[in-house]
C-alpha positions in Angstrom: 0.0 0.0 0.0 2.8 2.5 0.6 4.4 1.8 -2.8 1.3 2.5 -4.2 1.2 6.0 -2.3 4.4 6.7 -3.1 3.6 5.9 -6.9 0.9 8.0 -6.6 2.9 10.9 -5.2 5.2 10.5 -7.8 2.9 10.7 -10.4 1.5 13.7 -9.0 4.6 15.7 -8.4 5.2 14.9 -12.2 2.0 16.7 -13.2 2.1 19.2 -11.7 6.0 19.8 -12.5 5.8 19.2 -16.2 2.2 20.4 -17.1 1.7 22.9 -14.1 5.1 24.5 -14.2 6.2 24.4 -10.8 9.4 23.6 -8.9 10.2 19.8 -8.4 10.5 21.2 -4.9 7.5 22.8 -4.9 5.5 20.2 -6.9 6.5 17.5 -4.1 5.3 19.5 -1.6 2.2 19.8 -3.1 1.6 15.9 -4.1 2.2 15.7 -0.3 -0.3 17.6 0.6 -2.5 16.8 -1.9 -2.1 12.8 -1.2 -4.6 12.0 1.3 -7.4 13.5 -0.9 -5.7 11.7 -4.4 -6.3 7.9 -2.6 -9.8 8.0 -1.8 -10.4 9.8 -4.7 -8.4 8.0 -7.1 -9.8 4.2 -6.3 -13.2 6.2 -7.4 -11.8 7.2 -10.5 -10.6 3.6 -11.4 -13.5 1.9 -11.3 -15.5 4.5 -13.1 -13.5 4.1 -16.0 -13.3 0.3 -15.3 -17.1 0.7 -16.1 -17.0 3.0 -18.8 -14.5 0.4 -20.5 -16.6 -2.4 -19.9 -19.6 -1.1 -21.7 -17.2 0.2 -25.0 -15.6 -3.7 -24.9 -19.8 -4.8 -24.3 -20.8 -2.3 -27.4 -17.8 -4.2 -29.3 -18.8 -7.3 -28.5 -22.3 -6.8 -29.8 -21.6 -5.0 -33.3 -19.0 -8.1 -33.6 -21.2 -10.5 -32.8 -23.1 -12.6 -36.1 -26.8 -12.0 -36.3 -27.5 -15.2 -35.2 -26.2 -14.3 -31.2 -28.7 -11.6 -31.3 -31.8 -14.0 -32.0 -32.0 -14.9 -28.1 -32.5 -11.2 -27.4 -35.3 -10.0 -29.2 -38.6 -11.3 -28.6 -42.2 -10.7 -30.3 -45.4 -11.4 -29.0 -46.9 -14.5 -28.8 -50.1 -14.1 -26.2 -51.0 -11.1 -24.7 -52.2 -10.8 -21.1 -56.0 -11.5 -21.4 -55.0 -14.3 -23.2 -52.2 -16.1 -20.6 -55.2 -15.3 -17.9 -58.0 -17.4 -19.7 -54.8 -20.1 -20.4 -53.9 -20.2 -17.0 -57.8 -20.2 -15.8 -58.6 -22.9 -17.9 -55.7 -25.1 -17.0 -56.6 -24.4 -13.3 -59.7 -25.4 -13.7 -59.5 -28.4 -16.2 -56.6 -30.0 -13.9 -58.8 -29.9 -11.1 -61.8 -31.2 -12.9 -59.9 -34.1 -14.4 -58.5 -34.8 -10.5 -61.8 -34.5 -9.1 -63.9 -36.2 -12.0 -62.0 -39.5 -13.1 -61.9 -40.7 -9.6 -65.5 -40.7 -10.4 -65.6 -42.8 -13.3 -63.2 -45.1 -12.2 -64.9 -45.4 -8.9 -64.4 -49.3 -8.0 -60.4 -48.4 -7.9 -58.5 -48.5 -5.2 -56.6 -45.6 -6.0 -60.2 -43.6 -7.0 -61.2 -44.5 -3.4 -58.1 -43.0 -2.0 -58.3 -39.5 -3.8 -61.9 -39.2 -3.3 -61.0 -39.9 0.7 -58.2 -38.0 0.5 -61.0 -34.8 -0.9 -63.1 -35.3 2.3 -65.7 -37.6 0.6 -68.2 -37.8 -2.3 -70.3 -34.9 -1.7 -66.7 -32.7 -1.4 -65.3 -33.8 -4.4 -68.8 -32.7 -6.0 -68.7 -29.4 -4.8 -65.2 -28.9 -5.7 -65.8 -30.4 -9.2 -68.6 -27.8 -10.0 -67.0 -24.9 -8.6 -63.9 -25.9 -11.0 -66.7 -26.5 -13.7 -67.7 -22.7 -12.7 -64.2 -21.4 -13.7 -64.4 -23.3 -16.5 -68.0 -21.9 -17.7 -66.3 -18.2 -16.8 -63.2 -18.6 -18.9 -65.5 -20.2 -22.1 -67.7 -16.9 -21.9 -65.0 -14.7 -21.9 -63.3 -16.0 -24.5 -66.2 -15.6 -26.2 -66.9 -12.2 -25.8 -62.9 -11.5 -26.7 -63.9 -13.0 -29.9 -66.5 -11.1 -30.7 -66.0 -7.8 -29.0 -62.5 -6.9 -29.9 -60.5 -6.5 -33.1 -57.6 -8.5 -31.6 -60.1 -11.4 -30.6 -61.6 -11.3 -34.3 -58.0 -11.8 -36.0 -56.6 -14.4 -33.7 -60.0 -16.6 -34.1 -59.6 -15.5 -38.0 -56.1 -16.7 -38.6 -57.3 -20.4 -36.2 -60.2 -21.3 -39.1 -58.3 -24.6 -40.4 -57.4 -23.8 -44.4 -56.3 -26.2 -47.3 -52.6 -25.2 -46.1 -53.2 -26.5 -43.2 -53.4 -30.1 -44.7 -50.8 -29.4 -46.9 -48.4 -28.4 -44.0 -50.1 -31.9 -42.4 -48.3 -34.2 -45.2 -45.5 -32.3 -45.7 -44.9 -32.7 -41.8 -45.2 -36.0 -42.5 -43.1 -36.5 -45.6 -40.3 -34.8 -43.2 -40.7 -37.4 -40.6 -40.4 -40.1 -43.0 -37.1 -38.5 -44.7 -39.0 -38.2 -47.8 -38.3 -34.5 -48.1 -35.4 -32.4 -46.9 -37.6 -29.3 -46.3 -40.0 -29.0 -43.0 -43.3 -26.9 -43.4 -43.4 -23.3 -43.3 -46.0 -21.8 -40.5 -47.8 -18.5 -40.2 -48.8 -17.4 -36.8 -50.4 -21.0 -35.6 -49.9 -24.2 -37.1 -52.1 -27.2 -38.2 -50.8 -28.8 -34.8 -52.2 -25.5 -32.8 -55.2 -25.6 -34.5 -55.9 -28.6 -33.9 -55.1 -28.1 -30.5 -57.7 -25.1 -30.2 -60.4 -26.5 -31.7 -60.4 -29.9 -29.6 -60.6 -27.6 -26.4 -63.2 -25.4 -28.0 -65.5 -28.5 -29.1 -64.9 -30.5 -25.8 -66.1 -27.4 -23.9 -69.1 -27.2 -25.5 -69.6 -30.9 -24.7 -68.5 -30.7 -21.4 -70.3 -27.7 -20.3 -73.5 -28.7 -22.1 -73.8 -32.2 -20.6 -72.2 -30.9 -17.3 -75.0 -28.9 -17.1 -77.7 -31.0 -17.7 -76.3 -33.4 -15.1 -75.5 -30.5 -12.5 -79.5 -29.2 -12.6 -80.9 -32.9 -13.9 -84.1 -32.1 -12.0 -84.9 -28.6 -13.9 -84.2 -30.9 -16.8 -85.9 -33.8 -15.7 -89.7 -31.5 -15.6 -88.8 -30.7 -19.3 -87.2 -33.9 -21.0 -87.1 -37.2 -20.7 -84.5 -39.7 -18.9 -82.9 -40.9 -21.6 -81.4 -37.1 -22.3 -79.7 -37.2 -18.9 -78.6 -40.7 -19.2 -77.0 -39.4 -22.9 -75.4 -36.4 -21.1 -74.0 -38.7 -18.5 -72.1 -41.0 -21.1 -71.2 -37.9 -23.0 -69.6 -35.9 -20.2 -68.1 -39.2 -19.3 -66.3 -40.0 -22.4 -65.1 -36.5 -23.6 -63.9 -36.0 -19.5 -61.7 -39.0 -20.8 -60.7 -38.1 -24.4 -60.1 -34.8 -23.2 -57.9 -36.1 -20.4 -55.8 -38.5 -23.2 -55.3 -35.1 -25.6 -54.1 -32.9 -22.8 -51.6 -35.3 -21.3 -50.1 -37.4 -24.8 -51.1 -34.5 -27.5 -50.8 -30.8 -25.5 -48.0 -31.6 -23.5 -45.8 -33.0 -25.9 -46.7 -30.6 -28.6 -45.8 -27.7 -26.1 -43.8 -28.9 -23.5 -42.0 -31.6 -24.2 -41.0 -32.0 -27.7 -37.3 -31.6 -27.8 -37.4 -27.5 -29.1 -39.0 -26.8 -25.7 -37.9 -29.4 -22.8 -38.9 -29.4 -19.9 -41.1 -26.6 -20.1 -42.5 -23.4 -22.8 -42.9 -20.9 -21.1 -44.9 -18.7 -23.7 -47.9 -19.6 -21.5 -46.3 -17.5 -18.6 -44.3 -14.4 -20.7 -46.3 -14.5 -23.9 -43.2 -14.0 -25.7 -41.2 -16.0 -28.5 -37.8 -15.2 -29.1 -36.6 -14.3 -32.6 -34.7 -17.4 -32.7 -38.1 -19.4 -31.8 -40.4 -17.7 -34.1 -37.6 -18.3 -37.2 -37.6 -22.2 -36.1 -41.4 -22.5 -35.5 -43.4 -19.7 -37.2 -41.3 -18.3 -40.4 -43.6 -17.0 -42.0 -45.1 -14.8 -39.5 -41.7 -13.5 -38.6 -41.3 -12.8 -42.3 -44.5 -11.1 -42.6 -43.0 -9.0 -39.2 -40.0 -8.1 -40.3 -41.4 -7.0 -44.0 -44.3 -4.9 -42.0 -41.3 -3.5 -40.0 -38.8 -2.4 -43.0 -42.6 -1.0 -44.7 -42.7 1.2 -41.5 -39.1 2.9 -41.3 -39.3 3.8 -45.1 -41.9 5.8 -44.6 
């Protein structure tokens, strides 16, 4: 630490000698005096331009860098708020209605004995069923109304009406698999595999939510219609509770979560963001139509 000090001094008895004109008597007098205040001030100084040389070596870096480092860092839109909340309702509720309901069906099973047990009973697993089947109802009508009521809702359901490209991207997905082509499909904003996915969850909540409600107020319905419409809603809630159960847990969560180009986990569904590396891989031709809309805008 002296060494340093006395480096210090030197240094700035040298100033002041050379570019201030004094004495070297005088200008070591002066670096004396002025030494206390030049060490605390001078390990200040260091590591301010220790950071201001960091970000010029950072700025470097990044005009150095190939394009392709700079995918991971921009991101585009994928699902905006109102959209992650009516995801992350839904799945709330579904999850609960698929622990709550299959233990139902399946009733003669051991483990189906235990869950219900482990619920409180029957008549708690019921009310806990339908109060999920409430936030399911909630999210359906919302949805709904997004559709209809706003401009975003009307484009997103727009762009999810299956087209003829759709089965065209279907075989050529195929051909890919089989090595029959060297060239995977090209996808807009939501593939045949999303669509898909949409529309299963949008026709098995009309199923479920119709029959669920015939079976939830069966005697309203009872004073209206005949048995045999409750005993149809029973098998139908039954059996789409089921299918809808299989697509969730072999089709969804593969397609979204575990397929290799997301393990473990997407998390789109929680920042509603795709990275421009992401949307290149998965959806081309919506990052094409992006970045053309995006050159169209600075020209003008």
């Amino acid at each position: 630490m002296d060494r340093n000090l006395d480096d210090l001094k030197r240094a700035a008895a040298a100033e002041l000698e050379h570019r201030q004109g004094l004495s070297a008597e005088d200008a070591g007098k002066a670096a004396e005096e002025m030494l206390p205040a030049l060490s605390r001030r001078f390990g200040t100084w260091v590591r301010r331009e220790h950071q201001i040389l960091q970000r010029a070596r950072r700025k470097v870096r990044q005009a150095a860098a190939p394009a392709s480092d700079l995918l991971d860092t921009v991101f585009y839109e994928r699902m905006n708020l109102a959209l992650r909340l009516m995801h992350g309702i839904m799945a709330v509720s579904v999850l609960v209605l698929i622990f709550t309901g299959l233990p139902l069906k399946f009733k003669e099973l051991e483990l189906s004995k235990a869950v219900i047990h482990m619920m409180g009973g029957i008549d708690v697993s019921k009310v806990i069923h339908r109060v999920a089947a409430a936030g399911l109802i909630f999210v359906g009508l919302w949805h709904l109304a997004w559709i209809i009521v706003t401009r975003n809702g009307r484009q997103t359901f727009g762009m999810l009406i299956p087209k003829l490209q759709d089965g065209k991207d279907a075989v050529q997905q195929i051909k890919y698999f089989l090595h029959r082509t060297p060239e995977k499909p090209k996808y807009d904003k939501y593939s045949y595999v999303e669509k898909f996915d949409y529309w299963a969850v949008y026709w098995g909540m009309v199923i479920m939510i119709g029959s669920g409600l015939v079976l939830w107020f069966k005697d309203l319905v009872l004073q209206y219609m005949p048995l045999w419409i409750t005993d149809i809603a029973k098998e139908m809630h039954s059996d789409e509770a089921l299918l809808a159960t299989l697509a969730i847990v072999i089709w969804h969560f593969y397609n979204v979560h575990f397929n290799p180009h997301s393990f473990p986990m997407n998390k789109v569904f929680l920042t509603g963001k795709l990275s421009a590396r992401q949307m290149i891989e998965e959806h081309p031709l919506e990052y094409e139509r992006i970045q053309a809309e995006q050159a169209a805008r600075n020209k003008k």
